[in-house]
C-alpha positions in Angstrom: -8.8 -22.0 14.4 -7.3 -18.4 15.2 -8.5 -15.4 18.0 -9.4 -12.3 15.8 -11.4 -9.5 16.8 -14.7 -7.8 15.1 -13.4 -5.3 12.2 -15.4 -3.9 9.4 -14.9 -1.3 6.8 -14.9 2.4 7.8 -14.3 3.4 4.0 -14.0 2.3 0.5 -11.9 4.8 -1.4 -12.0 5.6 -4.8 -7.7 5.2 -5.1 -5.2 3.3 -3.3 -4.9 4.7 0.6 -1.5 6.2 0.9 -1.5 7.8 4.1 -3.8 7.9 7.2 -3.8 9.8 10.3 -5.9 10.7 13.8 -6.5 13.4 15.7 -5.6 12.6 19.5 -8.1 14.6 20.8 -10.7 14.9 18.6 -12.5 12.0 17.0 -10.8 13.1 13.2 -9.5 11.1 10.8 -8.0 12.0 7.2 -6.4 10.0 4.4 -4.8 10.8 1.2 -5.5 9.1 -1.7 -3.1 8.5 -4.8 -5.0 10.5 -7.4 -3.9 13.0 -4.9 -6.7 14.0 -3.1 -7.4 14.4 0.7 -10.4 13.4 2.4 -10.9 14.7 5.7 -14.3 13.4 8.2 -15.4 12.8 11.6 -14.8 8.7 13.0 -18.3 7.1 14.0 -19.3 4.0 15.1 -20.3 2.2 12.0 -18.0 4.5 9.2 -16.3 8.2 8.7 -18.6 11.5 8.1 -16.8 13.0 5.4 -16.8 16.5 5.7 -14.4 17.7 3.0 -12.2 16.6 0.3 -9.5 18.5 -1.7 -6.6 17.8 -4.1 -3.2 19.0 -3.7 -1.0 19.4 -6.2 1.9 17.2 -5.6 1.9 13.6 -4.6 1.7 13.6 -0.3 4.5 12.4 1.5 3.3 13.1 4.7 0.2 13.7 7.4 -0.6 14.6 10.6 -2.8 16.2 12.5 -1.2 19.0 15.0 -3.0 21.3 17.4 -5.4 23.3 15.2 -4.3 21.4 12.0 -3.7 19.2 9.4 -0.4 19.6 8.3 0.4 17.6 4.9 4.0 17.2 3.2 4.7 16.7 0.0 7.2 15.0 -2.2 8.5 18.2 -3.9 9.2 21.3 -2.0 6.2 22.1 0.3 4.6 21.6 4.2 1.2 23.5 4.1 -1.6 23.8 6.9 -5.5 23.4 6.8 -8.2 24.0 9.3 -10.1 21.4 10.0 -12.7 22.0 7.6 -10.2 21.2 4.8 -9.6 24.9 3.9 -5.9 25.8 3.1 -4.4 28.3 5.6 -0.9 28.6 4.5 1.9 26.5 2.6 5.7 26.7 3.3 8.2 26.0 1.0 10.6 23.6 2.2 13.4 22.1 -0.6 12.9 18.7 -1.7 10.1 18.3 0.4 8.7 16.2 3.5 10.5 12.9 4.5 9.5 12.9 7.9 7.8 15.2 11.1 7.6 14.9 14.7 5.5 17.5 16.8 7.6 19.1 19.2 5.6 22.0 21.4 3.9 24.3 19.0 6.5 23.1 16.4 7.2 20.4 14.0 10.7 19.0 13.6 11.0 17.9 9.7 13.4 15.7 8.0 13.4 17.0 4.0 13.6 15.1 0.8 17.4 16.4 1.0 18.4 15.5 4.6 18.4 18.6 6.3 16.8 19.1 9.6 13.8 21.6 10.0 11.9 23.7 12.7 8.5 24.6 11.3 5.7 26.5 12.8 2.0 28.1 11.6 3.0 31.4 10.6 6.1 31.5 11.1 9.5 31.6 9.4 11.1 28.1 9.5 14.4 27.4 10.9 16.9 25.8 9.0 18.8 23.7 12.2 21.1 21.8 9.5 23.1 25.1 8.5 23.0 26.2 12.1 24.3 23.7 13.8 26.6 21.8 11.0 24.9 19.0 10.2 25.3 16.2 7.7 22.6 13.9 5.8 20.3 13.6 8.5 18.7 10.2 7.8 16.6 9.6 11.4 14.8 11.5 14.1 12.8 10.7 16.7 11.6 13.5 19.1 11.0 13.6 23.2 10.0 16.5 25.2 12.1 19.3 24.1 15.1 17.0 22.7 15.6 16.3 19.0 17.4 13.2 18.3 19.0 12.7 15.0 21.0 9.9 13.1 23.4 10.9 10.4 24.6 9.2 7.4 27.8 9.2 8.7 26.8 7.1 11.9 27.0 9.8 13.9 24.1 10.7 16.9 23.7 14.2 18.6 20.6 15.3 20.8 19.9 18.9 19.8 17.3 21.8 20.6 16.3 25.5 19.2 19.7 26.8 21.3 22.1 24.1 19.7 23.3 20.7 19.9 23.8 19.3 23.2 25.2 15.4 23.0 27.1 13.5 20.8 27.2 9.9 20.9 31.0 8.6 20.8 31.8 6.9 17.8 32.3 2.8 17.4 34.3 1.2 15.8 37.4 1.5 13.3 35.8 0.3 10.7 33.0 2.7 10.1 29.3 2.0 11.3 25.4 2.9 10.6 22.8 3.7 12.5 19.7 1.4 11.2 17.4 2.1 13.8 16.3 5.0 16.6 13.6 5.5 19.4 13.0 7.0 22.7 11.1 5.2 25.7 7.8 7.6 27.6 10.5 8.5 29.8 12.9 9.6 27.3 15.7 7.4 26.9 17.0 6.7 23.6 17.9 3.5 22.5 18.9 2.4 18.9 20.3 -0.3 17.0 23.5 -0.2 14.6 26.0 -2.4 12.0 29.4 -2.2 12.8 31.7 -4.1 10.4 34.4 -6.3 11.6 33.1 -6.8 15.2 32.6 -10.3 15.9 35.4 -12.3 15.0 34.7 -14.2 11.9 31.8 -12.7 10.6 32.0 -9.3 8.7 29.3 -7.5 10.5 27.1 -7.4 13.6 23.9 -6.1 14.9 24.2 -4.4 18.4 21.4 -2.6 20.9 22.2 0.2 22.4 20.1 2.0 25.5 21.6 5.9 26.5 19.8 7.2 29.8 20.3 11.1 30.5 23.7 10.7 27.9 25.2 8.0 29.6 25.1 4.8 27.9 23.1 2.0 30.0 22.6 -0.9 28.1 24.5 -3.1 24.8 24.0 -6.2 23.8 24.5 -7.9 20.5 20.7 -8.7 18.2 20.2 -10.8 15.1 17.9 -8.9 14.1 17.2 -5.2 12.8 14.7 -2.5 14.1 11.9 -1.5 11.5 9.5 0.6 13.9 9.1 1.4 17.6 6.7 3.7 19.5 6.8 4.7 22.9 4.5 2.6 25.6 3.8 2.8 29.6 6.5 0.9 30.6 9.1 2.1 28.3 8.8 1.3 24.0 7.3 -1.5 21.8 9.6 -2.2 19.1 8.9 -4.0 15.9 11.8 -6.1 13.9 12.4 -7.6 10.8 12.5 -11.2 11.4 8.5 -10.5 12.8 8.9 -10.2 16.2 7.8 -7.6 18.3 9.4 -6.5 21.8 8.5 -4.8 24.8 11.5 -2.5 25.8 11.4 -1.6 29.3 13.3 1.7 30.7 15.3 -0.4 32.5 16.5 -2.1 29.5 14.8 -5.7 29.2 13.3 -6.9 26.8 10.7 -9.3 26.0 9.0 -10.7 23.4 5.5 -10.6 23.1 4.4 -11.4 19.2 5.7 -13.4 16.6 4.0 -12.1 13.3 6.3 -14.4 10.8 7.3 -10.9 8.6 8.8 -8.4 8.7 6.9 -5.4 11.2 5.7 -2.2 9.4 4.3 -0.6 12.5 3.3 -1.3 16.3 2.5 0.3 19.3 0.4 0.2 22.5 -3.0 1.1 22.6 -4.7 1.1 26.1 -4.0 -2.9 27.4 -2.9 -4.0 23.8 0.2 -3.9 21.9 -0.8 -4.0 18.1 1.5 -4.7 15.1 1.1 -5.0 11.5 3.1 -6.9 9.0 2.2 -9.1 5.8 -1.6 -8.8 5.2 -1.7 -9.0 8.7 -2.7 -6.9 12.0 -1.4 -8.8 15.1 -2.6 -8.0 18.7 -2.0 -8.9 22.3 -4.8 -8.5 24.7 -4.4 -9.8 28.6 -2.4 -12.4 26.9 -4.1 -13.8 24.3 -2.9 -13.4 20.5 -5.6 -12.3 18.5 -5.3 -11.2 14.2 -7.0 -9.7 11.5 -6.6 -9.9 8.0 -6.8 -7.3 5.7 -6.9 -7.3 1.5 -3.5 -5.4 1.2 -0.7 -4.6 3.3 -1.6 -2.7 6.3 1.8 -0.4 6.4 -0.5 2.3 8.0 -1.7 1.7 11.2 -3.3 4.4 14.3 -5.1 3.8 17.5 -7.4 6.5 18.8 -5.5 7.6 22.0 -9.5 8.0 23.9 -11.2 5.4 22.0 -10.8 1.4 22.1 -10.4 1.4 18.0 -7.7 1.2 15.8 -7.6 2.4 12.4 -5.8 0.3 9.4 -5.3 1.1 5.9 -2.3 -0.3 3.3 -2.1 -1.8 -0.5 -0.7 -4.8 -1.8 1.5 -3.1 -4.8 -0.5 -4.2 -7.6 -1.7 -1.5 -10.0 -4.0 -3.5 -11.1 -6.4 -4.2 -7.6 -8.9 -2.3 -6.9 -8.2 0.0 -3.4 -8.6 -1.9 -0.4 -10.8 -0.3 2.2 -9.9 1.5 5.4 -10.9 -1.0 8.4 -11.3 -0.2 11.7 -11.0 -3.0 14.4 -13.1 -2.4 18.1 -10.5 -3.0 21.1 -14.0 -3.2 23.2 -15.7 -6.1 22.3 -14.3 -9.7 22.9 -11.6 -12.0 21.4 -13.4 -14.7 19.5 -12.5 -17.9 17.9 -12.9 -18.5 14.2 -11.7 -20.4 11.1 -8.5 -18.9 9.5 -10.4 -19.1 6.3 -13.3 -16.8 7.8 -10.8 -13.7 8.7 -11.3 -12.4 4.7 -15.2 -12.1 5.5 -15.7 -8.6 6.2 -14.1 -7.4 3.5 -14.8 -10.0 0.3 -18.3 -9.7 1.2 -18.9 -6.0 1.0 -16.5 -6.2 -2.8 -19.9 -8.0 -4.4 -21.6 -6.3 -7.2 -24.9 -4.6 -7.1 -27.9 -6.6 -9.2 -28.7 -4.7 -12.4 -32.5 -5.1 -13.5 -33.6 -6.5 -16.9 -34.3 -2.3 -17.5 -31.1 -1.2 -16.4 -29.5 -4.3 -18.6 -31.3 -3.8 -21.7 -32.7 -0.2 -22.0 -31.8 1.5 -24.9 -29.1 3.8 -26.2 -25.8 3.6 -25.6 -25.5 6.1 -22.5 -27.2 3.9 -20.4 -24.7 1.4 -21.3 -21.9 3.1 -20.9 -22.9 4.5 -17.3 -22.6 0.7 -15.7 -18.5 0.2 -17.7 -15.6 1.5 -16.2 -13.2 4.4 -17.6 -10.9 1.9 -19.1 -14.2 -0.1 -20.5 -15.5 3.0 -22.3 -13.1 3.9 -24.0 -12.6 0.4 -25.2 -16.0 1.3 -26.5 -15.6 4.4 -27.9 -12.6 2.6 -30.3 -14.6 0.0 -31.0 -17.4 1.7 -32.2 -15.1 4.3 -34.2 -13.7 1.1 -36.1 -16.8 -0.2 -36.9 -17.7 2.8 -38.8 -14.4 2.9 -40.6 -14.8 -0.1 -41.8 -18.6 0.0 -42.6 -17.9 3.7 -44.6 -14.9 2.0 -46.4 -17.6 -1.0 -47.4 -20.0 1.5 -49.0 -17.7 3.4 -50.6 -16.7 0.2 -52.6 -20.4 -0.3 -53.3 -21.0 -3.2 -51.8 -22.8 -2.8 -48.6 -25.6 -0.5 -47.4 -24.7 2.4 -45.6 -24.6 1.7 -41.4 -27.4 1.9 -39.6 -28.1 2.3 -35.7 -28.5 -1.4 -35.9 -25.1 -2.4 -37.0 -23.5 -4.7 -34.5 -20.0 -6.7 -34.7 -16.6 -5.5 -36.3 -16.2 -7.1 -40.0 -13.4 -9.9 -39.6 -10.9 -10.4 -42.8 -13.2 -12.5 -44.6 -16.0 -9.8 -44.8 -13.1 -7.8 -46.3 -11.8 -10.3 -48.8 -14.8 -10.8 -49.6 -15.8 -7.4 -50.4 -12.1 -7.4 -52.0 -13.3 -10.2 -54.4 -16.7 -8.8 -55.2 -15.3 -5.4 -56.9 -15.0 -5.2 -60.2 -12.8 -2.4 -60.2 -10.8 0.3 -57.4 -9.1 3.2 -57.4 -5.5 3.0 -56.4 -6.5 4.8 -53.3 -9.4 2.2 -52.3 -6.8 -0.5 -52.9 -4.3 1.1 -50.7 -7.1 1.7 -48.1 -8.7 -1.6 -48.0 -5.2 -3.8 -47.8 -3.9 -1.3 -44.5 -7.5 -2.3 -43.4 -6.8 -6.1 -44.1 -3.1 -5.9 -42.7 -4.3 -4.2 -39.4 -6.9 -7.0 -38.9 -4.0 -9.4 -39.3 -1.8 -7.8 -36.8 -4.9 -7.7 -34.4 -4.8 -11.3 -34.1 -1.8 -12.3 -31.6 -2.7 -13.8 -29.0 -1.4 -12.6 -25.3 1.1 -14.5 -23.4 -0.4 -15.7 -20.3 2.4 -16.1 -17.4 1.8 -17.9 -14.5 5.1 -17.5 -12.5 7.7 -20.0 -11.3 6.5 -22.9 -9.3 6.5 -22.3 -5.4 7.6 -24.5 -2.4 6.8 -23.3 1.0 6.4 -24.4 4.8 3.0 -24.6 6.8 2.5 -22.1 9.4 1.6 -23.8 13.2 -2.4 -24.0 12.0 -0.7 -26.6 8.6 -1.5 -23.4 6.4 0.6 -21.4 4.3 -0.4 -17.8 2.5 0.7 -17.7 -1.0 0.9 -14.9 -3.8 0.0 -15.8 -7.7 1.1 -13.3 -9.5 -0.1 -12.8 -13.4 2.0 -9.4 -14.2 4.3 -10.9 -16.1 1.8 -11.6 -18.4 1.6 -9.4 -21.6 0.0 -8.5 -25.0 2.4 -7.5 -28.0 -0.9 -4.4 -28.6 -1.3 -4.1 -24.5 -4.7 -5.0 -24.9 -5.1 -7.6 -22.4 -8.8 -7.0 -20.5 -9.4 -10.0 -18.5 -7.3 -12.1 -16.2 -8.9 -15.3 -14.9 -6.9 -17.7 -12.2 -8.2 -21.4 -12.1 -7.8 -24.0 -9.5 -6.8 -27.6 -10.4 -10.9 -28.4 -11.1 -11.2 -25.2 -13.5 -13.1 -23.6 -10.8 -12.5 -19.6 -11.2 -10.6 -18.3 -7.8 -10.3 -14.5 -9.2 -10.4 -12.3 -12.2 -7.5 -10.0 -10.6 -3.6 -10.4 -11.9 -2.8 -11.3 -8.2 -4.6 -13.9 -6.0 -3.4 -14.7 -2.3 -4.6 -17.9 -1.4 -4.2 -19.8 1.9 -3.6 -23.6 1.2 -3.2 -26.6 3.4 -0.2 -29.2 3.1 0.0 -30.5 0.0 0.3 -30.0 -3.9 -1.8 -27.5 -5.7 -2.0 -26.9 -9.0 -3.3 -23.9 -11.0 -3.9 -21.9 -14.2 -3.6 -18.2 -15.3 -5.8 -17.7 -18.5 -5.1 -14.0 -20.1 -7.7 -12.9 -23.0 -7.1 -9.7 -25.0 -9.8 -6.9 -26.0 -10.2 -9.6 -29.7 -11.4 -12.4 -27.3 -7.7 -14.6 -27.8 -6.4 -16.0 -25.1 -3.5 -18.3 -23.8 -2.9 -20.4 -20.3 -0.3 -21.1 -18.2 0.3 -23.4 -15.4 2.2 -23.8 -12.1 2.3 -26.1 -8.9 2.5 -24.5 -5.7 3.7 -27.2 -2.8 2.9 -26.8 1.0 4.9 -28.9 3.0 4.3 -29.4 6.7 6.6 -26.5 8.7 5.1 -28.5 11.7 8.3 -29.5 14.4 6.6 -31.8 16.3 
């Protein structure tokens, strides 16, 4: 059994969720979309008003919503700004791009695709701070009050503002070091984390902390792990890590741990009483100290909590081209921690994903647009093909004499037998019918190979505290010497069917578990392939 809390699906985009965002005063949300397109609606309690959606022309890179606006960055040369009823207001040019943004007053402070640093306001010109002040690859920034912090490829750390750079951070070290992490607390401290080599003696490199109150430095202490995320909180910063733990950073500089998540963290924060982190397929909470998760169909790398409102907004994707989009879910801080069975925390969104009954009108009607209205993209043209080949063939067939000319009745493709046997039953061809009917024969041959159907490696893992363990089959490997693989089917050791996707997460008890992938191309051949995946008890009691 596991604490979760109510969540339910706010949307179901049409393309994978790349980037979300919130507006902190005003209950609107927006999202991007990879087919490029924005959507842009007003959050309510059961789902999103959409109000407007628009594409852009390059790929987004990143969102926000500031002031008046919704300012969006792309991956190629651009930072634009629309009112809130999507309409376009104006679009800066900015070389190589949006990497990052922080609002700082009536300004943004931008990171580019080229590692310069960037003041950008509505309407006015931008200010290039990197050729102002000197700077090098700017790799980090974090923003608080009127200070910009910044981390440099060259390990280097300097506080600057609109008048000039105002701190440095001493160097460390003889051997050259990196900055891999940087935050600030509410009250403005900075802390970050960095890799010196040749620090400890005996190993080649080491992880250290480091807390700097009003320039001066106030805390360092050696970690084993690395910062991923942070966010400021009420009592100084949460911080998220790679080996899956998540801190509380107070301004005095302790810290304490307050959630093991068992991956790596893509983002956290406080909202209201909680602290909130998501790694894996996983959102984690802490709420008056109880530990409390959701689980969501991809990986929720996107994560925002409505600063007035006890909700928090998730989206993310689980890198397989092949899935569907997963929704955008939106979990209620309000309502109570419940108890439930690990198994039951894919509910809310496997149970919206089922198909909509057809009726025996819709199913059999006549004509071939109504058909093709209930196929995917993908599916019709499959169609189209099909239907072209069948009327190749059948006009090659008559021109030999030896068939009637198709009617709207026609059904299958003719395999090479109908052809040989045409072949056989013609007294006499033209060189050109020859030539025509043996490409048709040797293109039915080379139709024929089967796909090769590839399960993976087998897997060995260890049980979580609950004697569970999340596993990934993944199919992609598996291929068709045409491409023309159409169905993917994963089987369980009783040749139940699990899923009809490439990928299948599963969550399996202790033991050994063995399963099939079965591949079949658009010609109906098909191939298996097998693997054992072993649970073994991560239990240390």
């Amino acid at each position: 059994m596991v604490l979760t809390r109510h969540v339910h699906a706010l949307v179901r985009p049409e393309s994978k969720v790349k980037h979300l965002c919130l507006h902190a005063e005003e209950d609107l949300v927006a999202w991007a979309e990879s087919n490029q397109t924005i959507s842009l609606g007003r959050l309510q309690e059961t789902g999103i008003a959409v109000m407007s959606q628009f594409s852009v022309p390059h790929r987004v890179s990143f969102m926000l919503f500031h002031r008046v606006h919704l300012v969006v960055g792309d991956e190629i040369g651009s930072i634009s700004f629309y009112d809130h009823e999507g309409n376009l207001l104006e679009s800066q040019e900015l070389d190589g791009g949006v990497q990052s943004c922080e609002p700082i007053g009536l300004k943004l402070a931008v990171i580019s695709g080229m590692g310069s640093a960037h003041l950008v306001q509505f309407e006015r010109p931008a200010q290039n701070l990197s050729e102002h002040f000197g700077l090098g690859d700017v790799l980090q920034m974090v923003v608080s009050k009127d200070t910009i912090y910044v981390a440099q490829q060259d390990g280097s750390v300097l506080a600057m503002n609109e008048s000039g750079v105002h701190w440095r951070r001493p160097a460390r070290g003889h051997h050259g070091e990196r900055i891999t992490g940087i935050g600030v607390t509410r009250k403005g401290s900075l802390f970050l984390t960095r890799e010196g080599h040749a620090l400890v003696a005996g190993e080649e490199e080491a992880i250290e902390f480091e807390m700097w109150v009003n320039g001066s430095l106030s805390v360092r202490k050696d970690l084993r792990t690395r910062l991923l995320t942070s966010s400021p909180s009420n009592l100084g910063a949460v911080l998220g890590f790679d080996d899956g733990t998540v801190h509380l950073l107070r301004e005095d500089g302790e810290m304490e741990e307050v959630l093991s998540t068992g991956y790596p963290v893509f983002s956290c924060f406080e909202h209201q009483s909680s602290v909130v982190a998501s790694s894996w397929f996983y959102i984690h909470g802490l709420s008056d100290e109880r530990a409390w998760k959701v689980e969501h169909q991809g990986m929720p790398s996107m994560l925002c909590g409505h600063p007035k409102q006890g909700v928090v907004l998730f989206a993310g994707d689980d890198q397989n081209d092949y899935t569907e989009p997963e929704p955008i879910g939106c979990i209620d801080l309000k309502g109570e921690v419940v108890e439930t069975d690990t198994a039951e925390l894919t509910g809310w969104f496997q149970n919206a994903n089922q198909g909509v009954a057809l009726t025996a009108e819709q199913l059999y009607s006549e004509g071939d647009n109504d058909v093709l209205m209930h196929l995917t993209e993908d599916e019709r043209a499959s169609y189209g093909e099909d239907v072209a080949t069948d009327q190749q063939t059948n006009s090659l067939l008559a021109a030999m004499g030896t068939v009637e000319p198709p009617s709207q009745s026609t059904g299958a493709m003719l395999d090479e037998e109908d052809l040989m046997g045409a072949l056989n039953s013609t007294e006499e061809l033209s060189v050109e019918e020859t030539g025509l009917l043996l490409d048709a024969l040797s293109a039915a041959v080379d139709e024929v190979h089967p796909p090769r159907a590839i399960a993976g490696d087998d897997q060995r893992h260890q049980s979580e505290d609950d004697g569970t363990c999340l596993v990934l089959l993944d199919g992609r490997g598996s291929y068709d010497p045409q491409g023309q693989i159409v169905q993917w089917s994963w089987l369980d050791g009783r040749g139940q069917e699990l899923s009809n996707t490439p990928q299948l997460k599963l969550r399996l008890p202790v033991g050994r578990h063995a399963f099939e992938l079965r591949v079949v191309d658009r010609q109906g051949s098909w191939t298996t392939d097998s693997l054992v995946v072993h649970v073994e008890d991560g239990s240390t009691s």
